[in-house]
SEVEX-599928 format. One record per residue (C-alpha): x, y, z; residue in one letter; residue number from 1. Coordinates in nm, 2 decimals, decimal comma, always signed. Example, Ala and Ser with C-alpha at 12.3 -4.5 7.8 and 13.67 -1.06 7.14 Angstrom:
<rec><east>+1,23</east><north>-0,45</north><up>+0,78</up><residuo>a</residuo><num>1</num></rec>
<rec><east>+1,37</east><north>-0,11</north><up>+0,71</up><residuo>s</residuo><num>2</num></rec>
This chain:
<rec><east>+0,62</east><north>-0,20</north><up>+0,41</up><residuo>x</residuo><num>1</num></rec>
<rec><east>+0,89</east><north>-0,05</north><up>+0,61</up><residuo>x</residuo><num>2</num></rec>
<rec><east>+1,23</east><north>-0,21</north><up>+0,74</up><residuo>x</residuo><num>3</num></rec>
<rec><east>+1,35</east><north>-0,18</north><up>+1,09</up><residuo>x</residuo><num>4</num></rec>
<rec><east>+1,64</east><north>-0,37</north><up>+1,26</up><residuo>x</residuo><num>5</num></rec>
<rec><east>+1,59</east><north>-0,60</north><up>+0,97</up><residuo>x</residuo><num>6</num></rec>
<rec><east>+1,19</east><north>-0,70</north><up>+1,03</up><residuo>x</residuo><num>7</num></rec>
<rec><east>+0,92</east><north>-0,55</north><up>+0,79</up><residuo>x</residuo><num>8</num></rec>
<rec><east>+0,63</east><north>-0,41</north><up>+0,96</up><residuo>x</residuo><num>9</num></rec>
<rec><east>+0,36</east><north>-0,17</north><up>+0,89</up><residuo>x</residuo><num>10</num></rec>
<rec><east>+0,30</east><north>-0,04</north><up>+1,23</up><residuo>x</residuo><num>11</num></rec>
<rec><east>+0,10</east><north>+0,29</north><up>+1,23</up><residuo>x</residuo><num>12</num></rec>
<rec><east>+0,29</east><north>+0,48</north><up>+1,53</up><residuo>x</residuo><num>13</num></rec>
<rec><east>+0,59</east><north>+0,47</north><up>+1,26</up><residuo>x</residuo><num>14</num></rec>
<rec><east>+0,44</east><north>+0,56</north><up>+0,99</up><residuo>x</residuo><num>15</num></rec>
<rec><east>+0,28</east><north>+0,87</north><up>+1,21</up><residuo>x</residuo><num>16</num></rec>
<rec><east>+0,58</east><north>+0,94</north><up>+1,34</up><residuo>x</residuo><num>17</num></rec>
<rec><east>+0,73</east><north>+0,98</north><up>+0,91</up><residuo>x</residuo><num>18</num></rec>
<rec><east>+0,48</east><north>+1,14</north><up>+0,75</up><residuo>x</residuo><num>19</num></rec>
<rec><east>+0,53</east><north>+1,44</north><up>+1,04</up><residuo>x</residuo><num>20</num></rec>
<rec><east>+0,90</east><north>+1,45</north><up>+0,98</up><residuo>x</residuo><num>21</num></rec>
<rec><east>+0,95</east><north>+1,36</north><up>+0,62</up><residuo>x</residuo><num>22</num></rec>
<rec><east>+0,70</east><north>+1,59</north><up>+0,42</up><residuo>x</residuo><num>23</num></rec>
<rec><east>+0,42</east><north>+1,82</north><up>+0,43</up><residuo>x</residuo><num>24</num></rec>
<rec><east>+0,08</east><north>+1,65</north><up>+0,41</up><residuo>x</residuo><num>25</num></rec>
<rec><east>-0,06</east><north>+1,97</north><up>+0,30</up><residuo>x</residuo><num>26</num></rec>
<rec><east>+0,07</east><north>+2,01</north><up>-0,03</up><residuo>x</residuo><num>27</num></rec>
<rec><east>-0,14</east><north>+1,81</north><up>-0,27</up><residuo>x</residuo><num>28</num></rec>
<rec><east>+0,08</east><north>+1,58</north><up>-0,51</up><residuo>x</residuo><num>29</num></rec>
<rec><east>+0,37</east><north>+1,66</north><up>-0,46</up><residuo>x</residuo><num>30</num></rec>
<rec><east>+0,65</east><north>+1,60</north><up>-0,18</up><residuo>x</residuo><num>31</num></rec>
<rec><east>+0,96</east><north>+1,81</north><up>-0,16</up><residuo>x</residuo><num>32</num></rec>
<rec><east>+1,09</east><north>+1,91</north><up>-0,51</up><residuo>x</residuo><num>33</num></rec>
<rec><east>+0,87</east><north>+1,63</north><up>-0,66</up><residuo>x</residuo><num>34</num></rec>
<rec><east>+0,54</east><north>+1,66</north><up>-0,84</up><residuo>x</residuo><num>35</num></rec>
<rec><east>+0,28</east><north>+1,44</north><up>-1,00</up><residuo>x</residuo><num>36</num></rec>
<rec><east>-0,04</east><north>+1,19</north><up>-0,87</up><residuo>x</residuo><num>37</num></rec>
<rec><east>+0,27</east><north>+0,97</north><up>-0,83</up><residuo>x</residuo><num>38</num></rec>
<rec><east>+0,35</east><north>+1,22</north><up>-0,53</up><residuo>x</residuo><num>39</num></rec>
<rec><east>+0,05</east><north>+1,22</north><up>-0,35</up><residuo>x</residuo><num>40</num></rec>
<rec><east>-0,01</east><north>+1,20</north><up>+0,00</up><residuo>x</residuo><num>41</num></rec>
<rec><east>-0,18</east><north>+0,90</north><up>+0,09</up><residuo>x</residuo><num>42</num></rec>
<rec><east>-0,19</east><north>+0,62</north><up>+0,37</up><residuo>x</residuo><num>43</num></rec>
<rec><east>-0,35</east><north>+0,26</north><up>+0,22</up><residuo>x</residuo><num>44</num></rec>
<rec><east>-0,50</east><north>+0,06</north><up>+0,45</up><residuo>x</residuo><num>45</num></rec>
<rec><east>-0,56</east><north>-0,33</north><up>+0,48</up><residuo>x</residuo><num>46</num></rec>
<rec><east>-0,88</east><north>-0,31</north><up>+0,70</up><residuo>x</residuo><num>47</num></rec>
<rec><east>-1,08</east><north>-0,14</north><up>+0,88</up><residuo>x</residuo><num>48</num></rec>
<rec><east>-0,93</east><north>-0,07</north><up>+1,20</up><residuo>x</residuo><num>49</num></rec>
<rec><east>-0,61</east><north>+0,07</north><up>+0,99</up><residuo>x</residuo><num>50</num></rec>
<rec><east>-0,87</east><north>+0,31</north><up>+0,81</up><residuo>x</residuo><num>51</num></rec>
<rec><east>-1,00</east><north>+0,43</north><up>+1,13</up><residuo>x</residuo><num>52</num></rec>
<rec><east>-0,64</east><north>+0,51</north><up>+1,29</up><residuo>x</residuo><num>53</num></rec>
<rec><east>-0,55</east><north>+0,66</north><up>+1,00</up><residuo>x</residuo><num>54</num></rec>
<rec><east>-0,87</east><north>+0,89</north><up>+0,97</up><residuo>x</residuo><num>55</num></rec>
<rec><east>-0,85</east><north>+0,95</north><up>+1,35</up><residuo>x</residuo><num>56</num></rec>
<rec><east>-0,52</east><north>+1,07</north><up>+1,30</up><residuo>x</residuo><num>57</num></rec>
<rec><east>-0,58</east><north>+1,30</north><up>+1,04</up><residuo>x</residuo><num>58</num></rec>
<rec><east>-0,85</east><north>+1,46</north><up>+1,20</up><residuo>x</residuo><num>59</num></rec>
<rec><east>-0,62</east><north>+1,48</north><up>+1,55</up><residuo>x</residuo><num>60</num></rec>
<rec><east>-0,37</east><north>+1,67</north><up>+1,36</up><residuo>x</residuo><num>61</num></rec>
<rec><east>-0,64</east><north>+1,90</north><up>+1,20</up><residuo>x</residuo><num>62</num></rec>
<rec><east>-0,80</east><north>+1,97</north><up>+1,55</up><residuo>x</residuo><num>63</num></rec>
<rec><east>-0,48</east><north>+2,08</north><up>+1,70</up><residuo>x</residuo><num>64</num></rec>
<rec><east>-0,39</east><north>+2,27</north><up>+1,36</up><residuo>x</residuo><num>65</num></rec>
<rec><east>-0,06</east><north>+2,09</north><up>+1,36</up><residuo>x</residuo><num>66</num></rec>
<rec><east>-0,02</east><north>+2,22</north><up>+0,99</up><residuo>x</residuo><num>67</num></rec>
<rec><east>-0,12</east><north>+2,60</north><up>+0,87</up><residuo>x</residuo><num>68</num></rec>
<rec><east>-0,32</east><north>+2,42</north><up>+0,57</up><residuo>x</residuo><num>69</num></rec>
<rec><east>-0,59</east><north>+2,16</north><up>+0,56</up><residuo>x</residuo><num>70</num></rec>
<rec><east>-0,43</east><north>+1,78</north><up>+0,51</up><residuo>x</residuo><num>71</num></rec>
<rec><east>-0,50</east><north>+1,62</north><up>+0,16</up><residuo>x</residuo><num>72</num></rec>
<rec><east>-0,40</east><north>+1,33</north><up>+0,24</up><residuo>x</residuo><num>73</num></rec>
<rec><east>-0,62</east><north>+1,02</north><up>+0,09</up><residuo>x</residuo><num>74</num></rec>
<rec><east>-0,73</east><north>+0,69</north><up>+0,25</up><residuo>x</residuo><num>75</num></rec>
<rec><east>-0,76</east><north>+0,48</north><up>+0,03</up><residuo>x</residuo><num>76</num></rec>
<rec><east>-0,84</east><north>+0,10</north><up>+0,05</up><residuo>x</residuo><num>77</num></rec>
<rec><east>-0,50</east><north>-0,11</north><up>-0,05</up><residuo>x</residuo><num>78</num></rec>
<rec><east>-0,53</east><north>-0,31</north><up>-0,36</up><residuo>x</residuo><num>79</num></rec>
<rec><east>-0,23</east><north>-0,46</north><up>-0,41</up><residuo>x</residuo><num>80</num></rec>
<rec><east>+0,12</east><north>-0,39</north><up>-0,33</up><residuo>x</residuo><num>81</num></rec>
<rec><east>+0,39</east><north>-0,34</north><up>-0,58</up><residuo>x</residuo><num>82</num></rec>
<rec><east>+0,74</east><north>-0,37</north><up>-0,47</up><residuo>x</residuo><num>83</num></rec>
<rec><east>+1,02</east><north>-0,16</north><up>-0,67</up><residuo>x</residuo><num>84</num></rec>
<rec><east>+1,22</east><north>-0,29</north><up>-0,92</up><residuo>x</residuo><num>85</num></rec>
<rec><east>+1,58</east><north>-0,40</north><up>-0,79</up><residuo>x</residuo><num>86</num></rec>
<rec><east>+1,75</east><north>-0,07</north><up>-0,85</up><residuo>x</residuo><num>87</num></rec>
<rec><east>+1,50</east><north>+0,15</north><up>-0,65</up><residuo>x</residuo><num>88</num></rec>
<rec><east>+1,55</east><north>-0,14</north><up>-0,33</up><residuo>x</residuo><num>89</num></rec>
<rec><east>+1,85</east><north>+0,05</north><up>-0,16</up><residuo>x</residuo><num>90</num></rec>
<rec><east>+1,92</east><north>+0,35</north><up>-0,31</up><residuo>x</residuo><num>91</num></rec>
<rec><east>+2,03</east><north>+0,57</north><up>-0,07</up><residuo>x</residuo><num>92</num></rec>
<rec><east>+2,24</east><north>+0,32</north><up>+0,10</up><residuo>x</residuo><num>93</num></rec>
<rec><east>+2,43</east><north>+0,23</north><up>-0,27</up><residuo>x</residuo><num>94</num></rec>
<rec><east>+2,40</east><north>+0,60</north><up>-0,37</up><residuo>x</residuo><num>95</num></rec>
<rec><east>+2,47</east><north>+0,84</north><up>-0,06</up><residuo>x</residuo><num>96</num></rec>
<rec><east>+2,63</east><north>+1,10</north><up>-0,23</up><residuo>x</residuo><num>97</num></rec>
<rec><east>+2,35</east><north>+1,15</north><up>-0,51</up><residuo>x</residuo><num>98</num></rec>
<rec><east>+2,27</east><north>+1,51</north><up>-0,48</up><residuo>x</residuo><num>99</num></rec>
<rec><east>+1,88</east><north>+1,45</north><up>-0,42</up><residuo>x</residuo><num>100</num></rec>
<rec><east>+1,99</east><north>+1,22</north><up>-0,15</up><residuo>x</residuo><num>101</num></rec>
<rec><east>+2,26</east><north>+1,47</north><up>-0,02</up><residuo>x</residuo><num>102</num></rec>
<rec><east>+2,02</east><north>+1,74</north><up>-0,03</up><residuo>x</residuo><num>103</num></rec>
<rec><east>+1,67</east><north>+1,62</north><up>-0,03</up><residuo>x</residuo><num>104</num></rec>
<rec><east>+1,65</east><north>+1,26</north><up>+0,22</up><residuo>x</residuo><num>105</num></rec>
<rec><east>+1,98</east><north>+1,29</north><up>+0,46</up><residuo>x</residuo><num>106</num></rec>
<rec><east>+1,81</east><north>+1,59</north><up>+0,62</up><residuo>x</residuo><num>107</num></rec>
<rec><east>+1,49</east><north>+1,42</north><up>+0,66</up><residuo>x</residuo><num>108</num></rec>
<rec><east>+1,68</east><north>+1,09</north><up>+0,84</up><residuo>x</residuo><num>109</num></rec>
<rec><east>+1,87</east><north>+1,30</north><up>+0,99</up><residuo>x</residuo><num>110</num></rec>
<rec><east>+1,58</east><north>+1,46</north><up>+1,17</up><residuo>x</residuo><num>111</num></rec>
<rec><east>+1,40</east><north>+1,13</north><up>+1,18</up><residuo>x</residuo><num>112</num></rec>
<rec><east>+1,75</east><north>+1,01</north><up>+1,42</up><residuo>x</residuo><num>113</num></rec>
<rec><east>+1,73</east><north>+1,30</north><up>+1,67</up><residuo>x</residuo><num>114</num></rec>
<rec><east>+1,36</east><north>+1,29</north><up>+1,72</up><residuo>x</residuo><num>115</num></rec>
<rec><east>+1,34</east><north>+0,93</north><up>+1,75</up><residuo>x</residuo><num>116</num></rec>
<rec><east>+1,70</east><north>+0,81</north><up>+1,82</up><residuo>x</residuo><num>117</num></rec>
<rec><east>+1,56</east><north>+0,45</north><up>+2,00</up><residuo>x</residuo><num>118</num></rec>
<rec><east>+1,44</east><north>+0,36</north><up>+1,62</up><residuo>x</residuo><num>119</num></rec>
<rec><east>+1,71</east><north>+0,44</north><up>+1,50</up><residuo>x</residuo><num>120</num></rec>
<rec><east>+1,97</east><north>+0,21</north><up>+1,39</up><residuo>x</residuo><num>121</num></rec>
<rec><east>+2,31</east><north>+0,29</north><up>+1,16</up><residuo>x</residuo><num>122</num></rec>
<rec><east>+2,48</east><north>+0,08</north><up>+0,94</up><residuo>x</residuo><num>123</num></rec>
């Protein structure tokens, strides 16, 4: 689930809109300096119409070579969803000046706030 404004969702167009901006779906597990089948690119769906936007998508950005390698990332039907212990919820807010937040995630929201600034929304 993602958090905007306050309100989880799992709307699609947002989670498009990250997965261009916040890694390379190319690389096969891993994303940024980290590696491992725990780093994989995936998108889980909860039905059928989510696993057709999410193939459709995948095979838009293929068709208009968007990426110089072929996407690996997996559709896979959701099973269950896990939510992080208490001191993964918030990390970046409680831990800004971490160096793999400093150097790894600010860029990335950074980039995420000038390509989408009317989704944006600061502390």
């Amino acid at each position: 689930m993602i958090t905007i404004k306050g309100r989880r969702c799992a709307g699609l167009s947002l989670v498009r809109r990250r997965r261009i901006l916040s890694y390379d779906p190319t690389e096969l597990n891993r994303q940024g300096p980290d590696t491992g089948t725990q780093y994989r690119s995936a998108v889980f769906f909860a039905n059928d119409e989510q696993k057709r936007v999410a193939e459709a998508y995948i095979a838009q950005l293929q068709a208009a070579r968007t990426f110089a390698s072929t996407i690996v990332t997996q559709v896979t039907q959701l099973k269950a969803f896990y939510e992080a212990e208490a001191y993964h919820q918030d990390y970046l807010v409680r831990h800004p000046d971490q160096p793999y937040i400093v150097v790894n995630d600010l860029p990335k929201i950074a980039n995420l706030q000038r390509q989408f600034p009317a989704l944006y929304v600061g502390d």
